[in-house]
C-alpha positions as CSV (number, residue, x, y, z in Angstrom):
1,X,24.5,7.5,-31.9
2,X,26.2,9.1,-35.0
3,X,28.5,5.7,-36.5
4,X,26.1,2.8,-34.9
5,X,23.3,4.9,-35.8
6,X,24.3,5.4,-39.6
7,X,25.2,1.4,-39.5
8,X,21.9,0.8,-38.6
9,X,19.6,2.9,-41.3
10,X,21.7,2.2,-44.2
11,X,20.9,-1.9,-43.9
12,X,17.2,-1.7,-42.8
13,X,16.3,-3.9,-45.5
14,X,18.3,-6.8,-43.6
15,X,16.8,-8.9,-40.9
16,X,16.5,-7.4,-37.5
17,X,18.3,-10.4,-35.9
18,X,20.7,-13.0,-36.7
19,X,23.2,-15.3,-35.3
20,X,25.6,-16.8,-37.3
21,X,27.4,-20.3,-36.1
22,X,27.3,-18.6,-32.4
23,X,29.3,-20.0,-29.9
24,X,29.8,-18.5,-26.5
25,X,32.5,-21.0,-24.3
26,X,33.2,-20.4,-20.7
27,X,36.9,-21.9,-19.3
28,X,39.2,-23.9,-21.6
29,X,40.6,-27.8,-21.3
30,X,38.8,-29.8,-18.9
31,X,37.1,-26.9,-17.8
32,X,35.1,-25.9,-20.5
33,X,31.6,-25.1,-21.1
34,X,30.2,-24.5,-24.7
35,X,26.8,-22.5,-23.3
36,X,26.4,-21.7,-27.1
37,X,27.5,-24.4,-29.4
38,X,27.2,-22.9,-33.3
39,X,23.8,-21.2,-33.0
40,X,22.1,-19.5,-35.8
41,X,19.0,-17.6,-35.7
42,X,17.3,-15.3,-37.7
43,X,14.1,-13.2,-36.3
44,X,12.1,-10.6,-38.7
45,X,11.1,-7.3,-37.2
46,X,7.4,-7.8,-36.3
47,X,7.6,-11.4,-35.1
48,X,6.8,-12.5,-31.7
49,X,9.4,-14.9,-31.2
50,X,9.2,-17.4,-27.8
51,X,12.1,-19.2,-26.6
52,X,12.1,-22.1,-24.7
53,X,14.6,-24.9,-23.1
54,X,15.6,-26.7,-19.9
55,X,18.0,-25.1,-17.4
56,X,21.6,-24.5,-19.0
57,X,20.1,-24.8,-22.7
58,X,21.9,-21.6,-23.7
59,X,18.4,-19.5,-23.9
60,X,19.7,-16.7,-21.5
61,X,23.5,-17.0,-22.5
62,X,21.7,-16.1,-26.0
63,X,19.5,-13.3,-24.5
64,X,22.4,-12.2,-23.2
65,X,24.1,-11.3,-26.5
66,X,21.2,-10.4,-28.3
67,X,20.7,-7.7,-25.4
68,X,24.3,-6.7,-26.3
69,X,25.0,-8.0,-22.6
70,X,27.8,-10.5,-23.5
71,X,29.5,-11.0,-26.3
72,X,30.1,-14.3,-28.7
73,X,33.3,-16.2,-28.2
74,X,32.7,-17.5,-31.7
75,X,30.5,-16.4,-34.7
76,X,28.5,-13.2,-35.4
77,X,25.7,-11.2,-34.1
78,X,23.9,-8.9,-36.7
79,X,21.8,-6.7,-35.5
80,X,20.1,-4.8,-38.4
81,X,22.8,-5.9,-40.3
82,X,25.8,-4.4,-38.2
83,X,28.3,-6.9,-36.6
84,X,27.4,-6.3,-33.1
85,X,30.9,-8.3,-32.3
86,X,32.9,-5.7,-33.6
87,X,31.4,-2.8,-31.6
88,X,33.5,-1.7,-28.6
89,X,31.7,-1.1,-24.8
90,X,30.1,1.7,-25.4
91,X,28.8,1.1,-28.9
92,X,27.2,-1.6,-28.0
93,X,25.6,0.4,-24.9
94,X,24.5,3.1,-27.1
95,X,22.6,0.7,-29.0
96,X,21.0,-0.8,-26.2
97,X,20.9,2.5,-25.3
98,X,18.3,3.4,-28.4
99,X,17.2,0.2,-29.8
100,X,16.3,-2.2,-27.2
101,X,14.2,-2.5,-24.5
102,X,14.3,-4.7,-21.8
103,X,11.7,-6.8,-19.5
104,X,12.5,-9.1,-16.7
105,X,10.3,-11.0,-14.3
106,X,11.3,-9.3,-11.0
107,X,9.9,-5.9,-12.5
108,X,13.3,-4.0,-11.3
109,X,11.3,-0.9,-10.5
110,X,12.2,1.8,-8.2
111,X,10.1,1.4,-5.1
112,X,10.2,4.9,-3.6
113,X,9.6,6.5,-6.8
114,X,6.5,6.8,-8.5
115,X,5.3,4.7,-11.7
116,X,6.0,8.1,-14.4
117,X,9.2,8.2,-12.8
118,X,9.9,4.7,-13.2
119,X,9.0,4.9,-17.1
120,X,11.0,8.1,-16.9
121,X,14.2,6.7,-16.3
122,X,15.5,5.4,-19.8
123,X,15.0,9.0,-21.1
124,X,17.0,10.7,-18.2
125,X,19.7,8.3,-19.5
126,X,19.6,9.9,-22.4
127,X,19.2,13.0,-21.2
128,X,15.9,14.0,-22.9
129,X,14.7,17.7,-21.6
130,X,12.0,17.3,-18.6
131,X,9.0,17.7,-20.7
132,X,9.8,15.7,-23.4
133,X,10.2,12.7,-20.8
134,X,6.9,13.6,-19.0
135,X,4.6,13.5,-21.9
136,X,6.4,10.3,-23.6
137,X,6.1,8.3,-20.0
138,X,2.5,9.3,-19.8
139,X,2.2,8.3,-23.0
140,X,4.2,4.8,-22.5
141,X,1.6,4.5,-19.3
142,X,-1.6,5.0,-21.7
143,X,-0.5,2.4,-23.8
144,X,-0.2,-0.3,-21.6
145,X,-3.5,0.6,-19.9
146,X,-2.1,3.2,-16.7
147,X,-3.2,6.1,-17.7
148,X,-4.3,8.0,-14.2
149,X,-2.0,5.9,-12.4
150,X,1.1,7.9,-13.1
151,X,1.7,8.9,-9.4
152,X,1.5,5.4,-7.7
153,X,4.4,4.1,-6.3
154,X,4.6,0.0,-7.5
155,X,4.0,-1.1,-3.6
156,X,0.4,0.9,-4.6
157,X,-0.3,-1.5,-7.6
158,X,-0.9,-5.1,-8.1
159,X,2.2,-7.3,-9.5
160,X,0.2,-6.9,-13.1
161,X,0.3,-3.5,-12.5
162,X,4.0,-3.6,-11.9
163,X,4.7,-5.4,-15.0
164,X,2.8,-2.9,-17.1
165,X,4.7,-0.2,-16.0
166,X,8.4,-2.1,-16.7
167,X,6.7,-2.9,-20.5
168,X,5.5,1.3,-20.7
169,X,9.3,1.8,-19.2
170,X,11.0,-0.5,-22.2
171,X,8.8,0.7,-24.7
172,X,9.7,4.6,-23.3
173,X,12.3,5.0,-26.0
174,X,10.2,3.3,-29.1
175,X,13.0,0.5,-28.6
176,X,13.4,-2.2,-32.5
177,X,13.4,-5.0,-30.0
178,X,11.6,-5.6,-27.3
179,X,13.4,-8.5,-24.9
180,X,11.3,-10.2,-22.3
181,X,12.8,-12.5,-20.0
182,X,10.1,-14.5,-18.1
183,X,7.6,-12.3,-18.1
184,X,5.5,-13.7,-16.6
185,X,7.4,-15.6,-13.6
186,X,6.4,-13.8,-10.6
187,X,2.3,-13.3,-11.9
188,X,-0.9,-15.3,-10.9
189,X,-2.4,-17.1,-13.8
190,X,-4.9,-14.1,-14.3
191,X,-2.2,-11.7,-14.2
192,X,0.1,-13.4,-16.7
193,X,-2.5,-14.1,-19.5
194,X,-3.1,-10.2,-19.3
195,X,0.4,-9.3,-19.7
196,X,0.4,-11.8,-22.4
197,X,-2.4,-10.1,-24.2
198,X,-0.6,-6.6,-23.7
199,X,2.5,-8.0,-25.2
200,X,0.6,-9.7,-28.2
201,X,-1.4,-6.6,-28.9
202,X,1.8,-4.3,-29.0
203,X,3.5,-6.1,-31.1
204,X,0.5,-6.7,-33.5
205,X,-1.1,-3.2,-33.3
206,X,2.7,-1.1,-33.3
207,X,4.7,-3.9,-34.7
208,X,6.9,-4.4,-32.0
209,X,9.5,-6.9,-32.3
210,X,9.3,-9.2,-29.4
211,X,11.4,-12.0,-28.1
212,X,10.6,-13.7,-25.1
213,X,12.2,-16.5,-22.9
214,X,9.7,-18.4,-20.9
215,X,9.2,-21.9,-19.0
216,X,6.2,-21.5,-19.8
217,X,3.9,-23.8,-22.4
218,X,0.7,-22.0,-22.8
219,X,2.3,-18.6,-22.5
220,X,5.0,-19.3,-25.3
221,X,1.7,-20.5,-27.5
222,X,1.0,-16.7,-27.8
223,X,4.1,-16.0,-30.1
224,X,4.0,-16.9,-33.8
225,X,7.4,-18.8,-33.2
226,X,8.9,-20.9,-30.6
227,X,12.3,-21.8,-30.3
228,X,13.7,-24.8,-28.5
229,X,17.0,-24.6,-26.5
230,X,19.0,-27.6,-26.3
231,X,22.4,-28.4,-24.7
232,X,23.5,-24.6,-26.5
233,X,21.5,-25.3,-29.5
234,X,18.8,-25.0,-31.5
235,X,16.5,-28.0,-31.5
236,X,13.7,-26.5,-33.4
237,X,12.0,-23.4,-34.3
238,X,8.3,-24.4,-35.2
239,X,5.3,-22.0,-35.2
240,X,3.4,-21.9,-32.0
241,X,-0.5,-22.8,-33.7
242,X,-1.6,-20.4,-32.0
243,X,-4.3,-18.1,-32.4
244,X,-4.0,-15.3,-29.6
């Protein structure tokens, strides 16, 4: 990670996120679409953060840079203090690469391939040695409550299960910044309030930085902040009041 990596350590005292006068704008003339529209956002490491808005807000287009994804059109990303705008391609995957990890609500897990192998994957990228990458999957897998279940392929576990395995398979590489993007879409109502109370008890126990999008209500009310998307901007960013 040598450059992004030495970026990174020397500004830790700065916060872990923050989007300056953002803009991201699709087209030009009559064509145009400002999905971002001068955003800025600032999120501490160890916050839960929740975000929130209608369809074509700007949440994902925002997810989307924050995950190093896309990039802004205007403005600046700091992550940790270091332009993220200014990083070429694979600078910017190296540090998703190492300091992110990423959950979506279709799971993405391999289905012919067992739920260690699954968790595994991140660290192959990385080229970890073989039993470095068993013992810190098994160890993702304890964490979120699989221990014993390492050899299950996900069409032998529930969708919960599923889920816990993607969160053990972003959290594989001790990730700054944990991004969740509906989470909790594809579970029962059982299922999601369990997931929820993984992801709350990560980030309080380990002090995981979380940031999740959501539809949502009551599952956003487990973050200490929720952020509301509005026609690319921020409407608001009020605590949730909640107590989980």
């Amino acid at each position: 990670m040598s450059a992004v990596e030495g970026a990174l350590t020397a500004v830790d005292t700065a916060p872990l996120i923050e989007l300056r006068q953002v803009s991201r704008i699709y087209g030009a003339g009559l064509t145009e679409v400002r999905a971002l529209d001068g955003v800025d956002l600032r999120i501490r490491e160890g916050e839960f953060v929740a975000v929130m808005g209608p369809s074509g807000s700007g949440k994902s287009t925002a997810m989307n840079i924050l995950g190093c994804l896309d990039t802004p059109t205007l403005g600046s990303y700091r992550f940790l203090g270091v332009a993220v705008e200014t990083l070429d391609r694979n600078q910017r995957a190296l540090l998703r690469r190492h300091y992110l990890g990423f959950v979506f609500q279709g799971f993405n897990l391999l289905n012919r391939t067992s739920a260690l192998e699954n968790v595994e994957l991140p660290l192959i990228y990385r080229r970890s040695p073989r039993a470095e990458r068993h013992a810190l999957a098994r160890e993702a897998l304890a964490m979120v409550g699989l221990a014993g279940w390492e050899h299950h392929t996900p069409g032998e576990l529930s969708g919960g299960q599923q889920q816990r395995v993607a969160i053990a398979r972003a959290l594989v590489t001790a990730p700054s910044l944990l991004l969740a993007d509906e989470p909790t879409g594809n579970l029962d109502t059982a299922r999601s309030h369990e997931i929820m109370d993984l992801l709350t008890g990560l980030n309080r126990e380990r002090g995981i930085t979380v940031l999740m999008v959501t539809h949502e209500a009551d599952m956003a009310a487990y973050a200490h902040r929720v952020i509301h998307f509005l026609d690319g901007r921020v409407a608001d960013a009020a605590p949730s009041g909640a107590s989980a």
